[in-house]
DSSP file (Angstrom, degrees, kcal/mol; ACC not computed):
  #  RESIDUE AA STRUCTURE BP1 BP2  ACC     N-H-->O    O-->H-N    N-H-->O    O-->H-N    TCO  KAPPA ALPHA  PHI   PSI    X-CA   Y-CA   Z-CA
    1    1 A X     >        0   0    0      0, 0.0     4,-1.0     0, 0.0     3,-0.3   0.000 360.0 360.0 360.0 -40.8    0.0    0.0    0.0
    2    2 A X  T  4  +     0   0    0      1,-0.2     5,-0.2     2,-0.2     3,-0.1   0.822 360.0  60.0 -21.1 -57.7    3.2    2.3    0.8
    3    3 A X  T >> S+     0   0    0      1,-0.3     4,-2.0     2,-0.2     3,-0.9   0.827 100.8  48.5 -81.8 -34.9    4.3    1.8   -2.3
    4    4 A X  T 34 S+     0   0    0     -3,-0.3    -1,-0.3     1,-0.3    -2,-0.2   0.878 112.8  54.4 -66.2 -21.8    0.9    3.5   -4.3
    5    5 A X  T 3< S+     0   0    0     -4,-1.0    -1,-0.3     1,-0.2    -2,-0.2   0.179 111.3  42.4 -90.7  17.7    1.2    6.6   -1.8
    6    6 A X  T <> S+     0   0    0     -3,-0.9     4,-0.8     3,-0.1    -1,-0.2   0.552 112.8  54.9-135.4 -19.4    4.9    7.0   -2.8
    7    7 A X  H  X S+     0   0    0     -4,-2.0     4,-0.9    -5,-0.2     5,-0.2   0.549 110.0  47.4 -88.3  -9.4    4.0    6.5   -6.5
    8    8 A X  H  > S+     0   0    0     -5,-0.4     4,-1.1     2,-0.1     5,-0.2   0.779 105.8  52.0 -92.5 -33.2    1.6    9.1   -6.4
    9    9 A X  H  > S+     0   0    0      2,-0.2     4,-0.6     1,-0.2    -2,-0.2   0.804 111.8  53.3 -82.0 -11.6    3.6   11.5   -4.8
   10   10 A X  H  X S+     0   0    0     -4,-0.8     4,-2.5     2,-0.2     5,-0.2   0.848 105.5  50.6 -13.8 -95.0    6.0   10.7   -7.5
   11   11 A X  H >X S+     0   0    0     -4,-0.9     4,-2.5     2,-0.2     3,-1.5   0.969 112.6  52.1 -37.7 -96.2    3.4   11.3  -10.5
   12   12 A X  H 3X S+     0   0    0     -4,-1.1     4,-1.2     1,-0.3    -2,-0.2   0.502 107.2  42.8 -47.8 -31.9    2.7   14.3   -9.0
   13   13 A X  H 3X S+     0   0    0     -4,-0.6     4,-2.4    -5,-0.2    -1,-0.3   0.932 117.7  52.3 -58.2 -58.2    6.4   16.1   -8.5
   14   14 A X  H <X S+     0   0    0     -4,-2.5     4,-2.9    -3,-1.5    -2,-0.2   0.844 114.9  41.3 -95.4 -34.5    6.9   14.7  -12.1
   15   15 A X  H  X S+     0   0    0     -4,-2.5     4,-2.2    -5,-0.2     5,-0.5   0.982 117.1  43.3 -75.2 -58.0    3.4   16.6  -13.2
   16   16 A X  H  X S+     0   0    0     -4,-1.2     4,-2.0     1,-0.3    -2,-0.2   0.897 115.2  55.7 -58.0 -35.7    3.8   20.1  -11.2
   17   17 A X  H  < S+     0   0    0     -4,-2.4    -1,-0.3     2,-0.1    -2,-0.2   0.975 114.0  41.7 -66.4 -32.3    7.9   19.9  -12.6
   18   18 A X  H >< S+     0   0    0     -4,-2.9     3,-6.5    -5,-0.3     4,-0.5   0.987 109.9  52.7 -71.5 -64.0    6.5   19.6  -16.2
   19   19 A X  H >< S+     0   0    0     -4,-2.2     3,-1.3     1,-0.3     4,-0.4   0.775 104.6  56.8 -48.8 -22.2    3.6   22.2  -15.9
   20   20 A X  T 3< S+     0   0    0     -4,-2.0    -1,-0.3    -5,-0.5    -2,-0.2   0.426  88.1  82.4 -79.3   8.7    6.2   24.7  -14.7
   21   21 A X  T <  S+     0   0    0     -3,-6.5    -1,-0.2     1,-0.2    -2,-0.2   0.854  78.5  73.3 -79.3 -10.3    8.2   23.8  -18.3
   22   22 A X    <   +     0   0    0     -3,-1.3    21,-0.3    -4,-0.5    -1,-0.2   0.914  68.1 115.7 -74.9 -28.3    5.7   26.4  -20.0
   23   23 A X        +     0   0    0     -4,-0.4     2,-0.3     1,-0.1    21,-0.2   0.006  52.9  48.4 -11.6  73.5    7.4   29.2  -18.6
   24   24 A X  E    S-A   43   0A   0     19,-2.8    19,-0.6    -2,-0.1     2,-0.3  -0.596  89.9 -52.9-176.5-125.3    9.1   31.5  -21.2
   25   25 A X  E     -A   42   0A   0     -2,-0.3    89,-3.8    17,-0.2     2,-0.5  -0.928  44.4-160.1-160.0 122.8    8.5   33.2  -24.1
   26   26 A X  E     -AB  41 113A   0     15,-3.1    15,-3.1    -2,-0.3     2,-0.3  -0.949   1.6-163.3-127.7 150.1    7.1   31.5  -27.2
   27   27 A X  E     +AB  40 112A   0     85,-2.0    85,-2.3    -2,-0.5     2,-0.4  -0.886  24.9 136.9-105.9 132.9    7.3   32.7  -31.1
   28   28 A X  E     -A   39   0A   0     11,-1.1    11,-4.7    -2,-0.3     2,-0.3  -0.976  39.0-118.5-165.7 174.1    5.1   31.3  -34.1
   29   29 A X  E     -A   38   0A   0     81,-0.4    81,-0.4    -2,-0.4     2,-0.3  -0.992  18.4-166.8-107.6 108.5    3.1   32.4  -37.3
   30   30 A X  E     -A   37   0A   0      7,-1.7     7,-1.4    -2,-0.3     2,-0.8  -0.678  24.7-118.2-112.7 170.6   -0.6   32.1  -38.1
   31   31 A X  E     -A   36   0A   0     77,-0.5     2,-0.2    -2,-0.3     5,-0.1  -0.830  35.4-176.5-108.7 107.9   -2.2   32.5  -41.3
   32   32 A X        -     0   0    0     -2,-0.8     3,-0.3     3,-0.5     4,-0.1  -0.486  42.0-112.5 -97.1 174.2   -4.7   35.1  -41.3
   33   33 A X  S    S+     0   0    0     -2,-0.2    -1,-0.1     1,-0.2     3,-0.1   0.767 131.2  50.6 -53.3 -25.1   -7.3   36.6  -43.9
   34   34 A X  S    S-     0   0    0      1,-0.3    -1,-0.2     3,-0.0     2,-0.1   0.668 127.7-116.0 -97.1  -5.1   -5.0   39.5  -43.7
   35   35 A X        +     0   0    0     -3,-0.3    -3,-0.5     2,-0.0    -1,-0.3  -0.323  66.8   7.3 106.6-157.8   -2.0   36.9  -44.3
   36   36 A X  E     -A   31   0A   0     -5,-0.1     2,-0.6    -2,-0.1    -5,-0.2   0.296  59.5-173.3 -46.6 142.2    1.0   35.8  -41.9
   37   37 A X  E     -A   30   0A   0     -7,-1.4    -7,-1.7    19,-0.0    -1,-0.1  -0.840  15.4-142.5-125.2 110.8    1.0   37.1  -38.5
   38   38 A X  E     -A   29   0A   0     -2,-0.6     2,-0.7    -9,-0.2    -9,-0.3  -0.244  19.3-157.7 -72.0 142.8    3.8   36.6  -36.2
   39   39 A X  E     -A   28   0A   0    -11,-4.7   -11,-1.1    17,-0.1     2,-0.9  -0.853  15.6-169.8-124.0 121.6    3.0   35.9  -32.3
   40   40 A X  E     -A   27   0A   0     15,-2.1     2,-0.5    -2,-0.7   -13,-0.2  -0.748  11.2-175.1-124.6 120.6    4.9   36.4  -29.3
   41   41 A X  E     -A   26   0A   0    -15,-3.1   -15,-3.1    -2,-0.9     2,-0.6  -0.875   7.6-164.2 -91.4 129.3    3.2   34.7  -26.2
   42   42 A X  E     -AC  25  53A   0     11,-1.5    11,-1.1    -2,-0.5     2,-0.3  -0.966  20.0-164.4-112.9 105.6    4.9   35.3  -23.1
   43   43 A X  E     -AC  24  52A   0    -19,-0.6   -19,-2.8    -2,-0.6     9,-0.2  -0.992  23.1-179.7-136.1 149.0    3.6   32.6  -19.8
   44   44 A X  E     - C   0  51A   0      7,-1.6     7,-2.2    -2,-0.3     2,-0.5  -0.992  10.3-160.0-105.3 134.9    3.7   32.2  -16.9
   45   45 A X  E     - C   0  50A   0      5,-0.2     2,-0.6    -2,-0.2     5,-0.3  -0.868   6.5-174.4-122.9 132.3    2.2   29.2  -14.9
   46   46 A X  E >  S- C   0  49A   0      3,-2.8     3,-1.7    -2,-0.5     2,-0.4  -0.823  71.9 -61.6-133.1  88.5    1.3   29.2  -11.1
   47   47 A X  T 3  S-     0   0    0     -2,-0.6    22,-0.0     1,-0.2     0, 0.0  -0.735 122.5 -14.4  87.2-126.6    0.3   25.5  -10.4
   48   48 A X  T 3  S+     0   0    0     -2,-0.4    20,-3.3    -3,-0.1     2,-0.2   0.437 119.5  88.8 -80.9 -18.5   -2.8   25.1  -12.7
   49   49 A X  E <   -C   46   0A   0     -3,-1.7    -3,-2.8    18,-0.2     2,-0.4  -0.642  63.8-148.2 -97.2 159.1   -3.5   28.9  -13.6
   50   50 A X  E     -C   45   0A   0     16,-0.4    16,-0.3    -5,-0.3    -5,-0.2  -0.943  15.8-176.0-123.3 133.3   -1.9   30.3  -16.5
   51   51 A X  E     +C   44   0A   0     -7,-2.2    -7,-1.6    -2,-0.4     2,-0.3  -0.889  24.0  86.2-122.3 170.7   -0.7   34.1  -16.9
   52   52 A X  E     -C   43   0A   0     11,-0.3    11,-1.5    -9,-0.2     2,-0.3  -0.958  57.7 -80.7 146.3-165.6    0.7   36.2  -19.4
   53   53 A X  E     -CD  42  62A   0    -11,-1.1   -11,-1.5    -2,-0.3     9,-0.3  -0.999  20.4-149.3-145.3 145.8    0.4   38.3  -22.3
   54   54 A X  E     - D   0  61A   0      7,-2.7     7,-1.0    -2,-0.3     2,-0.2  -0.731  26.7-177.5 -96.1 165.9    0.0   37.5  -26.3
   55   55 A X  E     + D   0  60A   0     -2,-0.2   -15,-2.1     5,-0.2     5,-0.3  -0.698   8.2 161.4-177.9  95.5    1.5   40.2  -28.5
   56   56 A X  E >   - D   0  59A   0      3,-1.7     3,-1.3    -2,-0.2   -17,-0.1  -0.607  59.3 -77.6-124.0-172.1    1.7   40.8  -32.4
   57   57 A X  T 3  S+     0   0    0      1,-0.3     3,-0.1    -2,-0.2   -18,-0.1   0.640 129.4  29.2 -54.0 -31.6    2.3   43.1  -34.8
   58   58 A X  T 3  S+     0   0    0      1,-0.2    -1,-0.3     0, 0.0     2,-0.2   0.237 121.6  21.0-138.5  45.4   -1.3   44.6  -34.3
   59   59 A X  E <   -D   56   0A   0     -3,-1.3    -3,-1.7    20,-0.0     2,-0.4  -0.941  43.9-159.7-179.5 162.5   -2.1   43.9  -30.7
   60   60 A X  E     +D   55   0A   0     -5,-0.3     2,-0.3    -2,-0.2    -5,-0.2  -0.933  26.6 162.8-155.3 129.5   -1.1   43.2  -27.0
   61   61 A X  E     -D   54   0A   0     -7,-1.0    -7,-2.7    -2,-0.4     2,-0.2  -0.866  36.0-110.6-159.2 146.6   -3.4   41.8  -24.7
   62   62 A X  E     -D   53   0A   0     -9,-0.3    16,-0.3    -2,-0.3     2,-0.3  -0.426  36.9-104.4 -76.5 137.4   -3.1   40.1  -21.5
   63   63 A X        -     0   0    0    -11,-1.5     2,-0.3    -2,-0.2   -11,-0.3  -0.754  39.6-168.1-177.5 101.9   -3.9   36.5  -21.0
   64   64 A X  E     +E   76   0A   0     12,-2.1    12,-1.8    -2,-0.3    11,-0.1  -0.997  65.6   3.4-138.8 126.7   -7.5   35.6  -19.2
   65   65 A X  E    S-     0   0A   0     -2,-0.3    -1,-0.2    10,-0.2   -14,-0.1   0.597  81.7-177.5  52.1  45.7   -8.8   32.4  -17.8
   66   66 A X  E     -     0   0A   0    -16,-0.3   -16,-0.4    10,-0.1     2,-0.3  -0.211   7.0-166.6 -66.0 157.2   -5.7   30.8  -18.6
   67   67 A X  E     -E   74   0A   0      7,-1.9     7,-1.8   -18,-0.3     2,-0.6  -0.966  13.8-178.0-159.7 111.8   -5.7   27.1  -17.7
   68   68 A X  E     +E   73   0A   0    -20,-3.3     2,-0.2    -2,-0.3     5,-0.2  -0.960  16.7 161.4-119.8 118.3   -2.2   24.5  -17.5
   69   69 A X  E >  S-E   72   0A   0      3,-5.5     2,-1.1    -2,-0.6     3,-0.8  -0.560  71.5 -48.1-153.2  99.6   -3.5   20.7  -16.7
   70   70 A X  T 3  S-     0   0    0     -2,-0.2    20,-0.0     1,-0.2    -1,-0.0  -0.707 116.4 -29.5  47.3 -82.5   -0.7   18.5  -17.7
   71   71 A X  T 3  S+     0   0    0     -2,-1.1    19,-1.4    -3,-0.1     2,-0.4   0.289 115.7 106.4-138.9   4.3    0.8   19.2  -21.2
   72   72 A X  E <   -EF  69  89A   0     -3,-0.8    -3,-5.5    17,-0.2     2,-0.3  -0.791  54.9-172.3 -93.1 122.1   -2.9   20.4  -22.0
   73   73 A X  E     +EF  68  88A   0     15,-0.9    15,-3.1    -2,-0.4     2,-0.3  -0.897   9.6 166.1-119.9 153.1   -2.9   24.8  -22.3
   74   74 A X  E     +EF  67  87A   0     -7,-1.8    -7,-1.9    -2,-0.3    13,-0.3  -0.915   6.5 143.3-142.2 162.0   -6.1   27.4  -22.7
   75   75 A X  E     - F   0  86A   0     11,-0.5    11,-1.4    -2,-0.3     2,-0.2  -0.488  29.7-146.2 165.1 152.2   -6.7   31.2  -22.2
   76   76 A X  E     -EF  64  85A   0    -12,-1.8   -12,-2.1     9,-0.2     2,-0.3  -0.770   7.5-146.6-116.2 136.7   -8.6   33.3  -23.8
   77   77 A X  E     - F   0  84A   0      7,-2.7     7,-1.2    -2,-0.2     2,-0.6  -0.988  15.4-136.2-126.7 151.5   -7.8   37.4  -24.7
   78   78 A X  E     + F   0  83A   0     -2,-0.3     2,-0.4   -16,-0.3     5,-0.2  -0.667  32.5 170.4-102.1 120.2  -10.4   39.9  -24.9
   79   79 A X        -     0   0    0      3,-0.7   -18,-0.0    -2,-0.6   -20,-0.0  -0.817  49.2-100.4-119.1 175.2  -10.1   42.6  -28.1
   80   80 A X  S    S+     0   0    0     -2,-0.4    -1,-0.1     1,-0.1    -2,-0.0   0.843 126.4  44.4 -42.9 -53.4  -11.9   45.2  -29.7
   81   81 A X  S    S-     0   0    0     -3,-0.0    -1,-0.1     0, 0.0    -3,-0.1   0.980 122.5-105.1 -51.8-101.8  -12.9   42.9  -32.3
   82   82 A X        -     0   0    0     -5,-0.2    -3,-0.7     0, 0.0     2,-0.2   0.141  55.0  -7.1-120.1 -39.2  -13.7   40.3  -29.8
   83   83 A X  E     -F   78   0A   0     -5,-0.2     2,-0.4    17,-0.1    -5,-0.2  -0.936  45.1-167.5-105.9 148.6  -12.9   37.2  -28.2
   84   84 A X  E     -F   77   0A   0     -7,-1.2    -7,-2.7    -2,-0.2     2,-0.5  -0.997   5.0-166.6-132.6 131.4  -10.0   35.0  -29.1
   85   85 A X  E     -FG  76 100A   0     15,-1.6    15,-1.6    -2,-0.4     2,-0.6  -0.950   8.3-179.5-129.7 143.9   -9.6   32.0  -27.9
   86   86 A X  E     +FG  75  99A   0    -11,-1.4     2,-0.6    -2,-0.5   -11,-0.5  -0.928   9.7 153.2-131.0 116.4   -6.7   29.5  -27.9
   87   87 A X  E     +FG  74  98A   0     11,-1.7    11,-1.3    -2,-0.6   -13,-0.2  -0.960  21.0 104.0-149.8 159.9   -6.0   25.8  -26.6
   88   88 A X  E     -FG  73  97A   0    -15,-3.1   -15,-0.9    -2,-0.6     2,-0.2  -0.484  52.2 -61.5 178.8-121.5   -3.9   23.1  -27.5
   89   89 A X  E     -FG  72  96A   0      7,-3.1     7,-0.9   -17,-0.2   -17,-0.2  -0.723  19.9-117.5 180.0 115.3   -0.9   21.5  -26.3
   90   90 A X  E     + G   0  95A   0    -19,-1.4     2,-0.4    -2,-0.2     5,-0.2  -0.444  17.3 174.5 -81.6 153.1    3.1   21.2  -25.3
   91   91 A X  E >   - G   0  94A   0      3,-2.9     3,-2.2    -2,-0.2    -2,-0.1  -0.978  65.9 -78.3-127.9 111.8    5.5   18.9  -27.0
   92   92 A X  T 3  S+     0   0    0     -2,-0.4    -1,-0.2     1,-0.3    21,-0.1   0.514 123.6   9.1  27.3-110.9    9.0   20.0  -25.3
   93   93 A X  T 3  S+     0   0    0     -3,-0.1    20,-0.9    19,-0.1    -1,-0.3   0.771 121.6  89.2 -76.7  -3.5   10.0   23.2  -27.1
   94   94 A X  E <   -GH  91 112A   0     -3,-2.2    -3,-2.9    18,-0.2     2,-0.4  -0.720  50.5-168.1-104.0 165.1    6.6   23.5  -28.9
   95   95 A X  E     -GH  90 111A   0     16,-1.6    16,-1.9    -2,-0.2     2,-1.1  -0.977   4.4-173.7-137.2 120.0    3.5   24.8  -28.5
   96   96 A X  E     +GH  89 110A   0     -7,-0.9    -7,-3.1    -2,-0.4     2,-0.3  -0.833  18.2 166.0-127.9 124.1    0.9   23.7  -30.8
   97   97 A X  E     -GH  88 109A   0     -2,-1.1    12,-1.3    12,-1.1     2,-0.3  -0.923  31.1-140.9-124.1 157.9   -2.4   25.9  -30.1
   98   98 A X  E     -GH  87 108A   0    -11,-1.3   -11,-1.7    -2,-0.3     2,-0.4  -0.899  20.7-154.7-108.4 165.8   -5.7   26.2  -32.4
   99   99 A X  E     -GH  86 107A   0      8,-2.1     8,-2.7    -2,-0.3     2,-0.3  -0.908   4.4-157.6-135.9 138.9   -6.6   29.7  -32.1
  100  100 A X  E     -GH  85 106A   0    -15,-1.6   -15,-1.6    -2,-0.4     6,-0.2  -0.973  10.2-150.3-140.2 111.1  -10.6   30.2  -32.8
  101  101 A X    >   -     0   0    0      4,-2.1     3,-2.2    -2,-0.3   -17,-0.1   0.191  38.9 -83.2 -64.8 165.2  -11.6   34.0  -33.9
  102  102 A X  T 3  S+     0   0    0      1,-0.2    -1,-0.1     2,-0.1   -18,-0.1   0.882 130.6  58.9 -35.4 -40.0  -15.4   35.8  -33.0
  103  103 A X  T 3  S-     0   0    0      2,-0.2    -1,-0.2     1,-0.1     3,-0.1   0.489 119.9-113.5 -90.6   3.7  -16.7   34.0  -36.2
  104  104 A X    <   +     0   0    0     -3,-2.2     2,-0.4     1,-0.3    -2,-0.1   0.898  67.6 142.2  73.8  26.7  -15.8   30.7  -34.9
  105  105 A X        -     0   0    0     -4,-0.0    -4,-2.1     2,-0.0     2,-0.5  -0.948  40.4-141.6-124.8 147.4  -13.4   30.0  -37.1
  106  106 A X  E     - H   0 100A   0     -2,-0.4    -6,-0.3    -6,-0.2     2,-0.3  -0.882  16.8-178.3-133.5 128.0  -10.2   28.1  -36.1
  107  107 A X  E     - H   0  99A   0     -8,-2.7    -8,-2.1    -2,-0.5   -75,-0.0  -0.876  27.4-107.9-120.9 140.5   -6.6   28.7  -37.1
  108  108 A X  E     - H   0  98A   0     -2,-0.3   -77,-0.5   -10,-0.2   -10,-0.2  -0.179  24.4-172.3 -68.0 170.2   -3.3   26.9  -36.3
  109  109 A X  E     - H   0  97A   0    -12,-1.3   -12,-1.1   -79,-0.1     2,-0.5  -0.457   2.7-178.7-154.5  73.9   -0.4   28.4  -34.1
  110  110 A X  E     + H   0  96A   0    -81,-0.4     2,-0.5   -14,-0.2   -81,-0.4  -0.466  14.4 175.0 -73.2 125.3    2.7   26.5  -34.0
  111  111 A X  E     - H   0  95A   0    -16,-1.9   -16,-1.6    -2,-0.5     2,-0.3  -0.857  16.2-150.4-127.2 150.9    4.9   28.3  -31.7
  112  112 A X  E     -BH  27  94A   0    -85,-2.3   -85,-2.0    -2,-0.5     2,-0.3  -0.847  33.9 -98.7-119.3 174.6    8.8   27.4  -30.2
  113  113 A X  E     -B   26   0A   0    -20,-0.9     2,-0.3    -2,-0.3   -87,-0.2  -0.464  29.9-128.1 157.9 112.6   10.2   28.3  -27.2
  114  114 A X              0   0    0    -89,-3.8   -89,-0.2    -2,-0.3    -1,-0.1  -0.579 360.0 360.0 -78.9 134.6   12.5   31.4  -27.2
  115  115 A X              0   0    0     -2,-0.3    -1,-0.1   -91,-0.1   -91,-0.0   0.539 360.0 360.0 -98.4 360.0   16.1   30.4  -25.4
C-alpha cells in the first residue's frame, strides 16, 4: 500500500515539474485573412493557472482564464474585435495551439520556445 502513496507523490512532482516547463517566451506564425502574423506569447504558470500576455504586430493583450493541466494549455484574450480563444498543447519546445476567432473560425499556431 506504501508503495501507491509514494508512486503518487511521484506522479505528482513529475506533473507540477512539467507544468512549470511552459514558462518563457514562445514565437510562431498564423495565417490570417489579412495573411501571416507573427506571435509572441509570453507565460507564466502558477500550479494550474496560467498568466501572461499575447503580442503581435497589431495587438497586445493580457492572457484571461488561462488554464495548464498536464501538457494540455487554454486562455482566452479579450479585443476590440472580440474574443479569441486558444487551446492546445506542449511537446517539449513547442507549443501547438488552435486559435478560434469571434466568427468561430479556427486557425493553427505553432509556436517554439525562445532560449
Amino acid at each position: 500500500m506504501k508503495s501507491y502513496g509514494i508512486a503518487s507523490l511521484i506522479l505528482l512532482a513529475a506533473l507540477m515539474v512539467y507544468a512549470a516547463d511552459v514558462n518563457g517566451t514562445w514565437k510562431g506564425t498564423m495565417e490570417t485573412p489579412m495573411g501571416a502574423m507573427g506571435n509572441t506569447i509570453t507565460l507564466q504558470a502558477d500550479g494550474e493557472t496560467l498568466n501572461g500576455t499575447v503580442k503581435t504586430d497589431m495587438f497586445e493583450a493580457k492572457i484571461e482564464k488561462g488554464s495548464l493541466k498536464g501538457d494540455k494549455i487554454s486562455f482566452v484574450i479579450n479585443m476590440d474585435f472580440g474574443t479569441l480563444t486558444y487551446e492546445g498543447a506542449l511537446a517539449g519546445d513547442e507549443l501547438k495551439l488552435k486559435v478560434t476567432g469571434p466568427d468561430g473560425s479556427p486557425t493553427d499556431l505553432n509556436c517554439k520556445r525562445q532560449k
